[in-house]
BALUM-6870 format. One line per field, with one value per residue (C-alpha): residue number from 1; chain; x negated, y, z. Coordinates in steps of 0.5 Angstrom, whole numbers, plus 500, padded with zeros to 3 digits. Layout:
REM BALUM-6870
n	(NUM  ...)
chain	(A  ...)
px	(X  ...)
py	(Y  ...)
pz	(Z  ...)
END
This chain:
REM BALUM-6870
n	(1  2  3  4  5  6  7  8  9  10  11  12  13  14  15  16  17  18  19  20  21  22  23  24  25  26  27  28  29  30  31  32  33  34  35  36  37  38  39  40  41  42  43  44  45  46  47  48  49  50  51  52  53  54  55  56  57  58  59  60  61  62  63  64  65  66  67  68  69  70  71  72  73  74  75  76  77  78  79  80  81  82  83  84  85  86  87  88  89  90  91  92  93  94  95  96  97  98  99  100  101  102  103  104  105  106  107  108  109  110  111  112  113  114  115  116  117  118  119  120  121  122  123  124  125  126  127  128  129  130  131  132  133  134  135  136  137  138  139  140  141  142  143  144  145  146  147  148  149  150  151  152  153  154  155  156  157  158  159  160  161  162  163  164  165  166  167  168  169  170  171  172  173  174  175  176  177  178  179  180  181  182  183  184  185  186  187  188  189  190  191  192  193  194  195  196  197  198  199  200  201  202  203  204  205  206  207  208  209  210  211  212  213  214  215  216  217  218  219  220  221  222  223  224  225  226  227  228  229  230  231  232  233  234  235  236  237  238  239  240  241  242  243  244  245  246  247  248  249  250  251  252  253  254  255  256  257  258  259  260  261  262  263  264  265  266  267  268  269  270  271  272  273  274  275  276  277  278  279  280  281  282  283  284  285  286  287  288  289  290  291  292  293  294  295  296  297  298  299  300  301  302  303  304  305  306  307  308  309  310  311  312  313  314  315  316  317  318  319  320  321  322  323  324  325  326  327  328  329  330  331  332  333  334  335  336  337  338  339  340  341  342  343  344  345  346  347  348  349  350  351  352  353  354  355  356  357  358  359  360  361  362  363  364  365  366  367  368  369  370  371)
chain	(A  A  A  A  A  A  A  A  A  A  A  A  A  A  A  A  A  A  A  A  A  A  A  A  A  A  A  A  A  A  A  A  A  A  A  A  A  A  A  A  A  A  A  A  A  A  A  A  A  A  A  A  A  A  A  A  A  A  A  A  A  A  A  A  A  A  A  A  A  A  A  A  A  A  A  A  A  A  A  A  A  A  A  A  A  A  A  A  A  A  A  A  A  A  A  A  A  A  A  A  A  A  A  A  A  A  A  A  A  A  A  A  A  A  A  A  A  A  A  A  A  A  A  A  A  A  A  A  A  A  A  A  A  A  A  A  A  A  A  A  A  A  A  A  A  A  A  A  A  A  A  A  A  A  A  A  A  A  A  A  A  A  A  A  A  A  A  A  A  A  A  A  A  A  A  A  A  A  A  A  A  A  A  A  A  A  A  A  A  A  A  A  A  A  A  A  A  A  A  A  A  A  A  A  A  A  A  A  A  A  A  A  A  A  A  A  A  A  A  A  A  A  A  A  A  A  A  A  A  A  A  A  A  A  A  A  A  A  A  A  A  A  A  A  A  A  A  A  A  A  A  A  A  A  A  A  A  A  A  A  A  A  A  A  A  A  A  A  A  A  A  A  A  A  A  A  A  A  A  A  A  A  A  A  A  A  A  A  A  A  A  A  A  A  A  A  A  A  A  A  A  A  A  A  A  A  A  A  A  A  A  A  A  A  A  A  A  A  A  A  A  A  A  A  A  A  A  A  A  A  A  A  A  A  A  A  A  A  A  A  A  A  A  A  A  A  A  A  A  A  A  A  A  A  A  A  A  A  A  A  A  A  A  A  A  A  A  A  A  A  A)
px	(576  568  572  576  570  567  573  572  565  567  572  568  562  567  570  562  561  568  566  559  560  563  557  552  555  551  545  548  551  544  540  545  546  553  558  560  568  566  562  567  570  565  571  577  574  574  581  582  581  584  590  590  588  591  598  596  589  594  597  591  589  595  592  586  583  583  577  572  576  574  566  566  569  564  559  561  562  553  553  556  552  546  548  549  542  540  543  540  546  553  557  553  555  562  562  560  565  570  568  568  574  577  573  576  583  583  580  584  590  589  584  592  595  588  587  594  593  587  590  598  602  597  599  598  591  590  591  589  582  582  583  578  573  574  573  567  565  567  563  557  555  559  553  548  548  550  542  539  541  537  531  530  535  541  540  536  543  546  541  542  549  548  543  547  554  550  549  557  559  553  557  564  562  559  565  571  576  578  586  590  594  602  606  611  604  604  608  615  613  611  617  621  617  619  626  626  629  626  619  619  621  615  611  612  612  604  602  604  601  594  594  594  588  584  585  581  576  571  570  569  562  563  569  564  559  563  563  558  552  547  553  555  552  555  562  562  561  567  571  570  570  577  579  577  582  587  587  588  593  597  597  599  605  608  613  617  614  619  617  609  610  613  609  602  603  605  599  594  598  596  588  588  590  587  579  580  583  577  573  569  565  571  577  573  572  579  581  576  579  585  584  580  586  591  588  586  593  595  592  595  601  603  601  605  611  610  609  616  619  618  617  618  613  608  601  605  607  600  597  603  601  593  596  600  593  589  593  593  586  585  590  588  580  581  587  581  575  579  581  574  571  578  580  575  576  580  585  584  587  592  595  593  597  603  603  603  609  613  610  612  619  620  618  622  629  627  631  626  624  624  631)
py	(860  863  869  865  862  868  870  864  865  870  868  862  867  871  866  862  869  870  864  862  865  857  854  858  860  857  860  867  867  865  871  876  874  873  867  862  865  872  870  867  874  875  871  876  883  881  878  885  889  885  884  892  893  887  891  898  898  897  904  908  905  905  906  902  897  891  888  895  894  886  889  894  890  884  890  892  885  884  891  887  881  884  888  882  879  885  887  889  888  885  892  892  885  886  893  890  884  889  892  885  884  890  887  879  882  887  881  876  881  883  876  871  877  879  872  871  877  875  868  869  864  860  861  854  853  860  860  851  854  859  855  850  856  856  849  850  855  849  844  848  853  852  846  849  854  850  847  854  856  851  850  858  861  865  871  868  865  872  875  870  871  878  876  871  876  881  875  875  881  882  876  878  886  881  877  878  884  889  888  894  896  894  900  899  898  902  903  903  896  895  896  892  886  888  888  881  877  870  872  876  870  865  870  869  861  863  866  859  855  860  861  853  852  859  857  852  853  858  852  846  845  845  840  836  836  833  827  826  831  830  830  837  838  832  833  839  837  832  837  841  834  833  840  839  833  838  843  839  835  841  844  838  837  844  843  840  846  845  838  840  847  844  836  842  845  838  834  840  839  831  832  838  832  826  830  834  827  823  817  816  818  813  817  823  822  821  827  832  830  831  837  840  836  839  846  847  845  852  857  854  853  859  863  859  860  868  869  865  868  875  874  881  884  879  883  886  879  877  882  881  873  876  880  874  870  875  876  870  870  875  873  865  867  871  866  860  865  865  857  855  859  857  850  847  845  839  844  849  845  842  849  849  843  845  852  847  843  850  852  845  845  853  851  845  850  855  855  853  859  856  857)
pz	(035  036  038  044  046  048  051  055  057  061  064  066  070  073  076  078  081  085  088  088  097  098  094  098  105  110  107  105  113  116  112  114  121  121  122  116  117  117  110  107  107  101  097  101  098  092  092  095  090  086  088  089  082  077  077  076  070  065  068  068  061  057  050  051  046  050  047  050  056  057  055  060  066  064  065  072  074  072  076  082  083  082  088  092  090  093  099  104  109  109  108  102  100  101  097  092  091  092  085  082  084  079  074  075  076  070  065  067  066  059  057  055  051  047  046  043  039  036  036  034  036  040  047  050  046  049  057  056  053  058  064  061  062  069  070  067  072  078  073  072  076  084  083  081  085  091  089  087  094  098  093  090  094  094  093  086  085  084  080  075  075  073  068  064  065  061  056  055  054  048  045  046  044  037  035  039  034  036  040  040  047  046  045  050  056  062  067  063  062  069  071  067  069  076  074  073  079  076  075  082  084  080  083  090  089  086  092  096  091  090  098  099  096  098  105  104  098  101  106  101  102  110  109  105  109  115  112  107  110  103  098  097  090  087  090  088  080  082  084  078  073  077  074  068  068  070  065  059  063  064  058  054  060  059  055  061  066  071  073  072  076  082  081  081  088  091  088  091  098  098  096  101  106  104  104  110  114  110  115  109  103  098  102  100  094  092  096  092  086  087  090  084  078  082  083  076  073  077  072  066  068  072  066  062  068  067  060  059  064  062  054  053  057  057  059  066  068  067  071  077  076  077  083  086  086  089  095  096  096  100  105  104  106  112  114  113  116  123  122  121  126  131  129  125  117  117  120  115  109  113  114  105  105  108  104  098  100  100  093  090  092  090  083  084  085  080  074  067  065  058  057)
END
């Protein structure tokens, strides 16, 4: 079990480091003179590079033990954002987020099936327990760089970041065993996985459901700040509490995955709605929580999805799952980025709403892949 934690301690700061442009936009837009929009492309570089590089790591590292793969991207997500803190400009911001995307994308590929290997026979505890690492992420960090930001600065922000990155992987490199790679990985596994018209199909249903929230989260706390000017650091947490629900939730109702998989994306759809057509801080509440439940039942339940849809082939359906997510990210930051820039937040995540309905009624027709 030390040995999941560590895995889910990285997971957590990466995920705190892909997101930590919504906990600090304004204030990382102003300091390098660009539109909020355009910074919240921060979010989209990274997604960029990980939706290239999810599907193809396992390719160039066929062999490799998965435990010094995590060490070593653990070491270049730290490398990343100590670049940011430092940027002299956006270019050099935007560099340094596509880098960190290699880093998510290829631990998050390669962190389910470690964990399994390490825990055999516990996949539900593994991608719950995972999930949970995010939600800590949104919990703990998005606040409190929301707060660092305004007291300390942004820039600060990242260095800690970096600084606390470099703490995880020492723990990982302590207590986590080494995970052989499968026999079967590489690109003949690729392939195989790609063969699977039900998992392709999942995966086009992920991307809907991912770009529903992505069109909208690098602009939360502007959504937040329409409404309740002072209440970001604590909406936020709210969120985060929210998605800790979902979590556990998601994993204590994935024996019936069909039902969860499509009420996930419609519930998401309803919190997006409600929060960005909020006339109070009540409404806005209500909205936000369901929002971040709903958002955070999707990693657990997508994983899940496509490790029973592809149940020979797990660690390629893991990294198209990772893909899927990450274009959505990238498509869903630069979409949002013109939105906001054009329409405004409230119509931003109505578009994240719509995208969501398409997601929840798709999952609803797809065969259980259970049976």
């Amino acid at each position: 079990m030390v040995s999941l934690l560590a895995l889910d301690l990285g997971i957590c700061l990466l995920v705190a480091s892909e997101f930590l442009p919504a906990s600090v936009l304004p204030r990382m837009a102003a300091d390098l003179g660009v539109s909020e929009g355009t910074a919240g492309l921060a979010v989209a570089a990274t997604a960029i590079a990980g939706a290239v590089t999810a599907p193809s790591i396992a390719m160039v590292l066929p062999r490799a033990d998965r435990r010094l793969v995590l060490i070593g991207l653990l070491a270049v997500a730290a490398v990343s954002d100590l670049a940011v803190a430092l940027a002299p400009g956006f270019a050099v911001v935007l560099l340094s987020r596509l880098i960190l995307g290699v880093a998510i994308a290829g631990y998050w590929s390669f962190a389910f099936g470690a964990g399994v290997q390490a825990l055999p026979g516990r996949e539900r505890l593994v991608s719950t327990s995972l999930s949970i690492g995010v939600s800590v992420a949104t919990i703990v960090a998005v606040p409190l760089a929301s707060i660092g930001a305004d007291t300390a600065g942004w820039r600060v922000v990242f260095g800690v970041a970096a600084a606390l990155t470099v703490l995880s992987l020492l723990f990982l490199v302590l207590v986590f065993p080494s995970v052989p790679a499968h026999p079967a990985a590489g690109l003949a596994m690729m392939r195989s996985a790609l063969r699977n018209p039900l998992l392709i199909a999942g995966l086009v249903m992920i991307v809907f459901a991912a770009l529903a929230n992505f069109v909208a989260y690098p602009y939360i706390r502007l959504a937040i700040m329409r409404v309740a000017p002072d209440g970001s650091a604590w909406l936020l947490l709210i969120w985060g509490l929210g998605g800790l629900v979902g979590n556990v939730a998601a994993g204590a109702l994935s024996s019936r995955l069909r039902i969860v998989s499509a009420a996930a994306p419609l519930l998401l759809s309803a919190g997006l709605a409600v929060t960005g057509y909020s006339v109070g801080i009540p409404m806005l509440v209500a909205g936000v929580i369901v929002w971040g439940l709903a958002f955070s039942m999707l990693p657990v339940v997508t994983q899940l999805w496509v490790a029973r849809a592809e149940r020979e082939h797990t660690e390629s359906a893991m990294s198209l799952q990772v893909t899927a997510f990450q274009t959505a990210i990238t498509i869903g930051s630069a979409v949002g980025g013109a939105f906001v820039d054009g329409h405004g937040v409230a119509a931003t995540l109505v578009l994240g709403a719509a995208c969501a309905v398409v997601s929840g009624i798709g999952f609803a027709v797809l065969r259980n892949p259970g049976v």
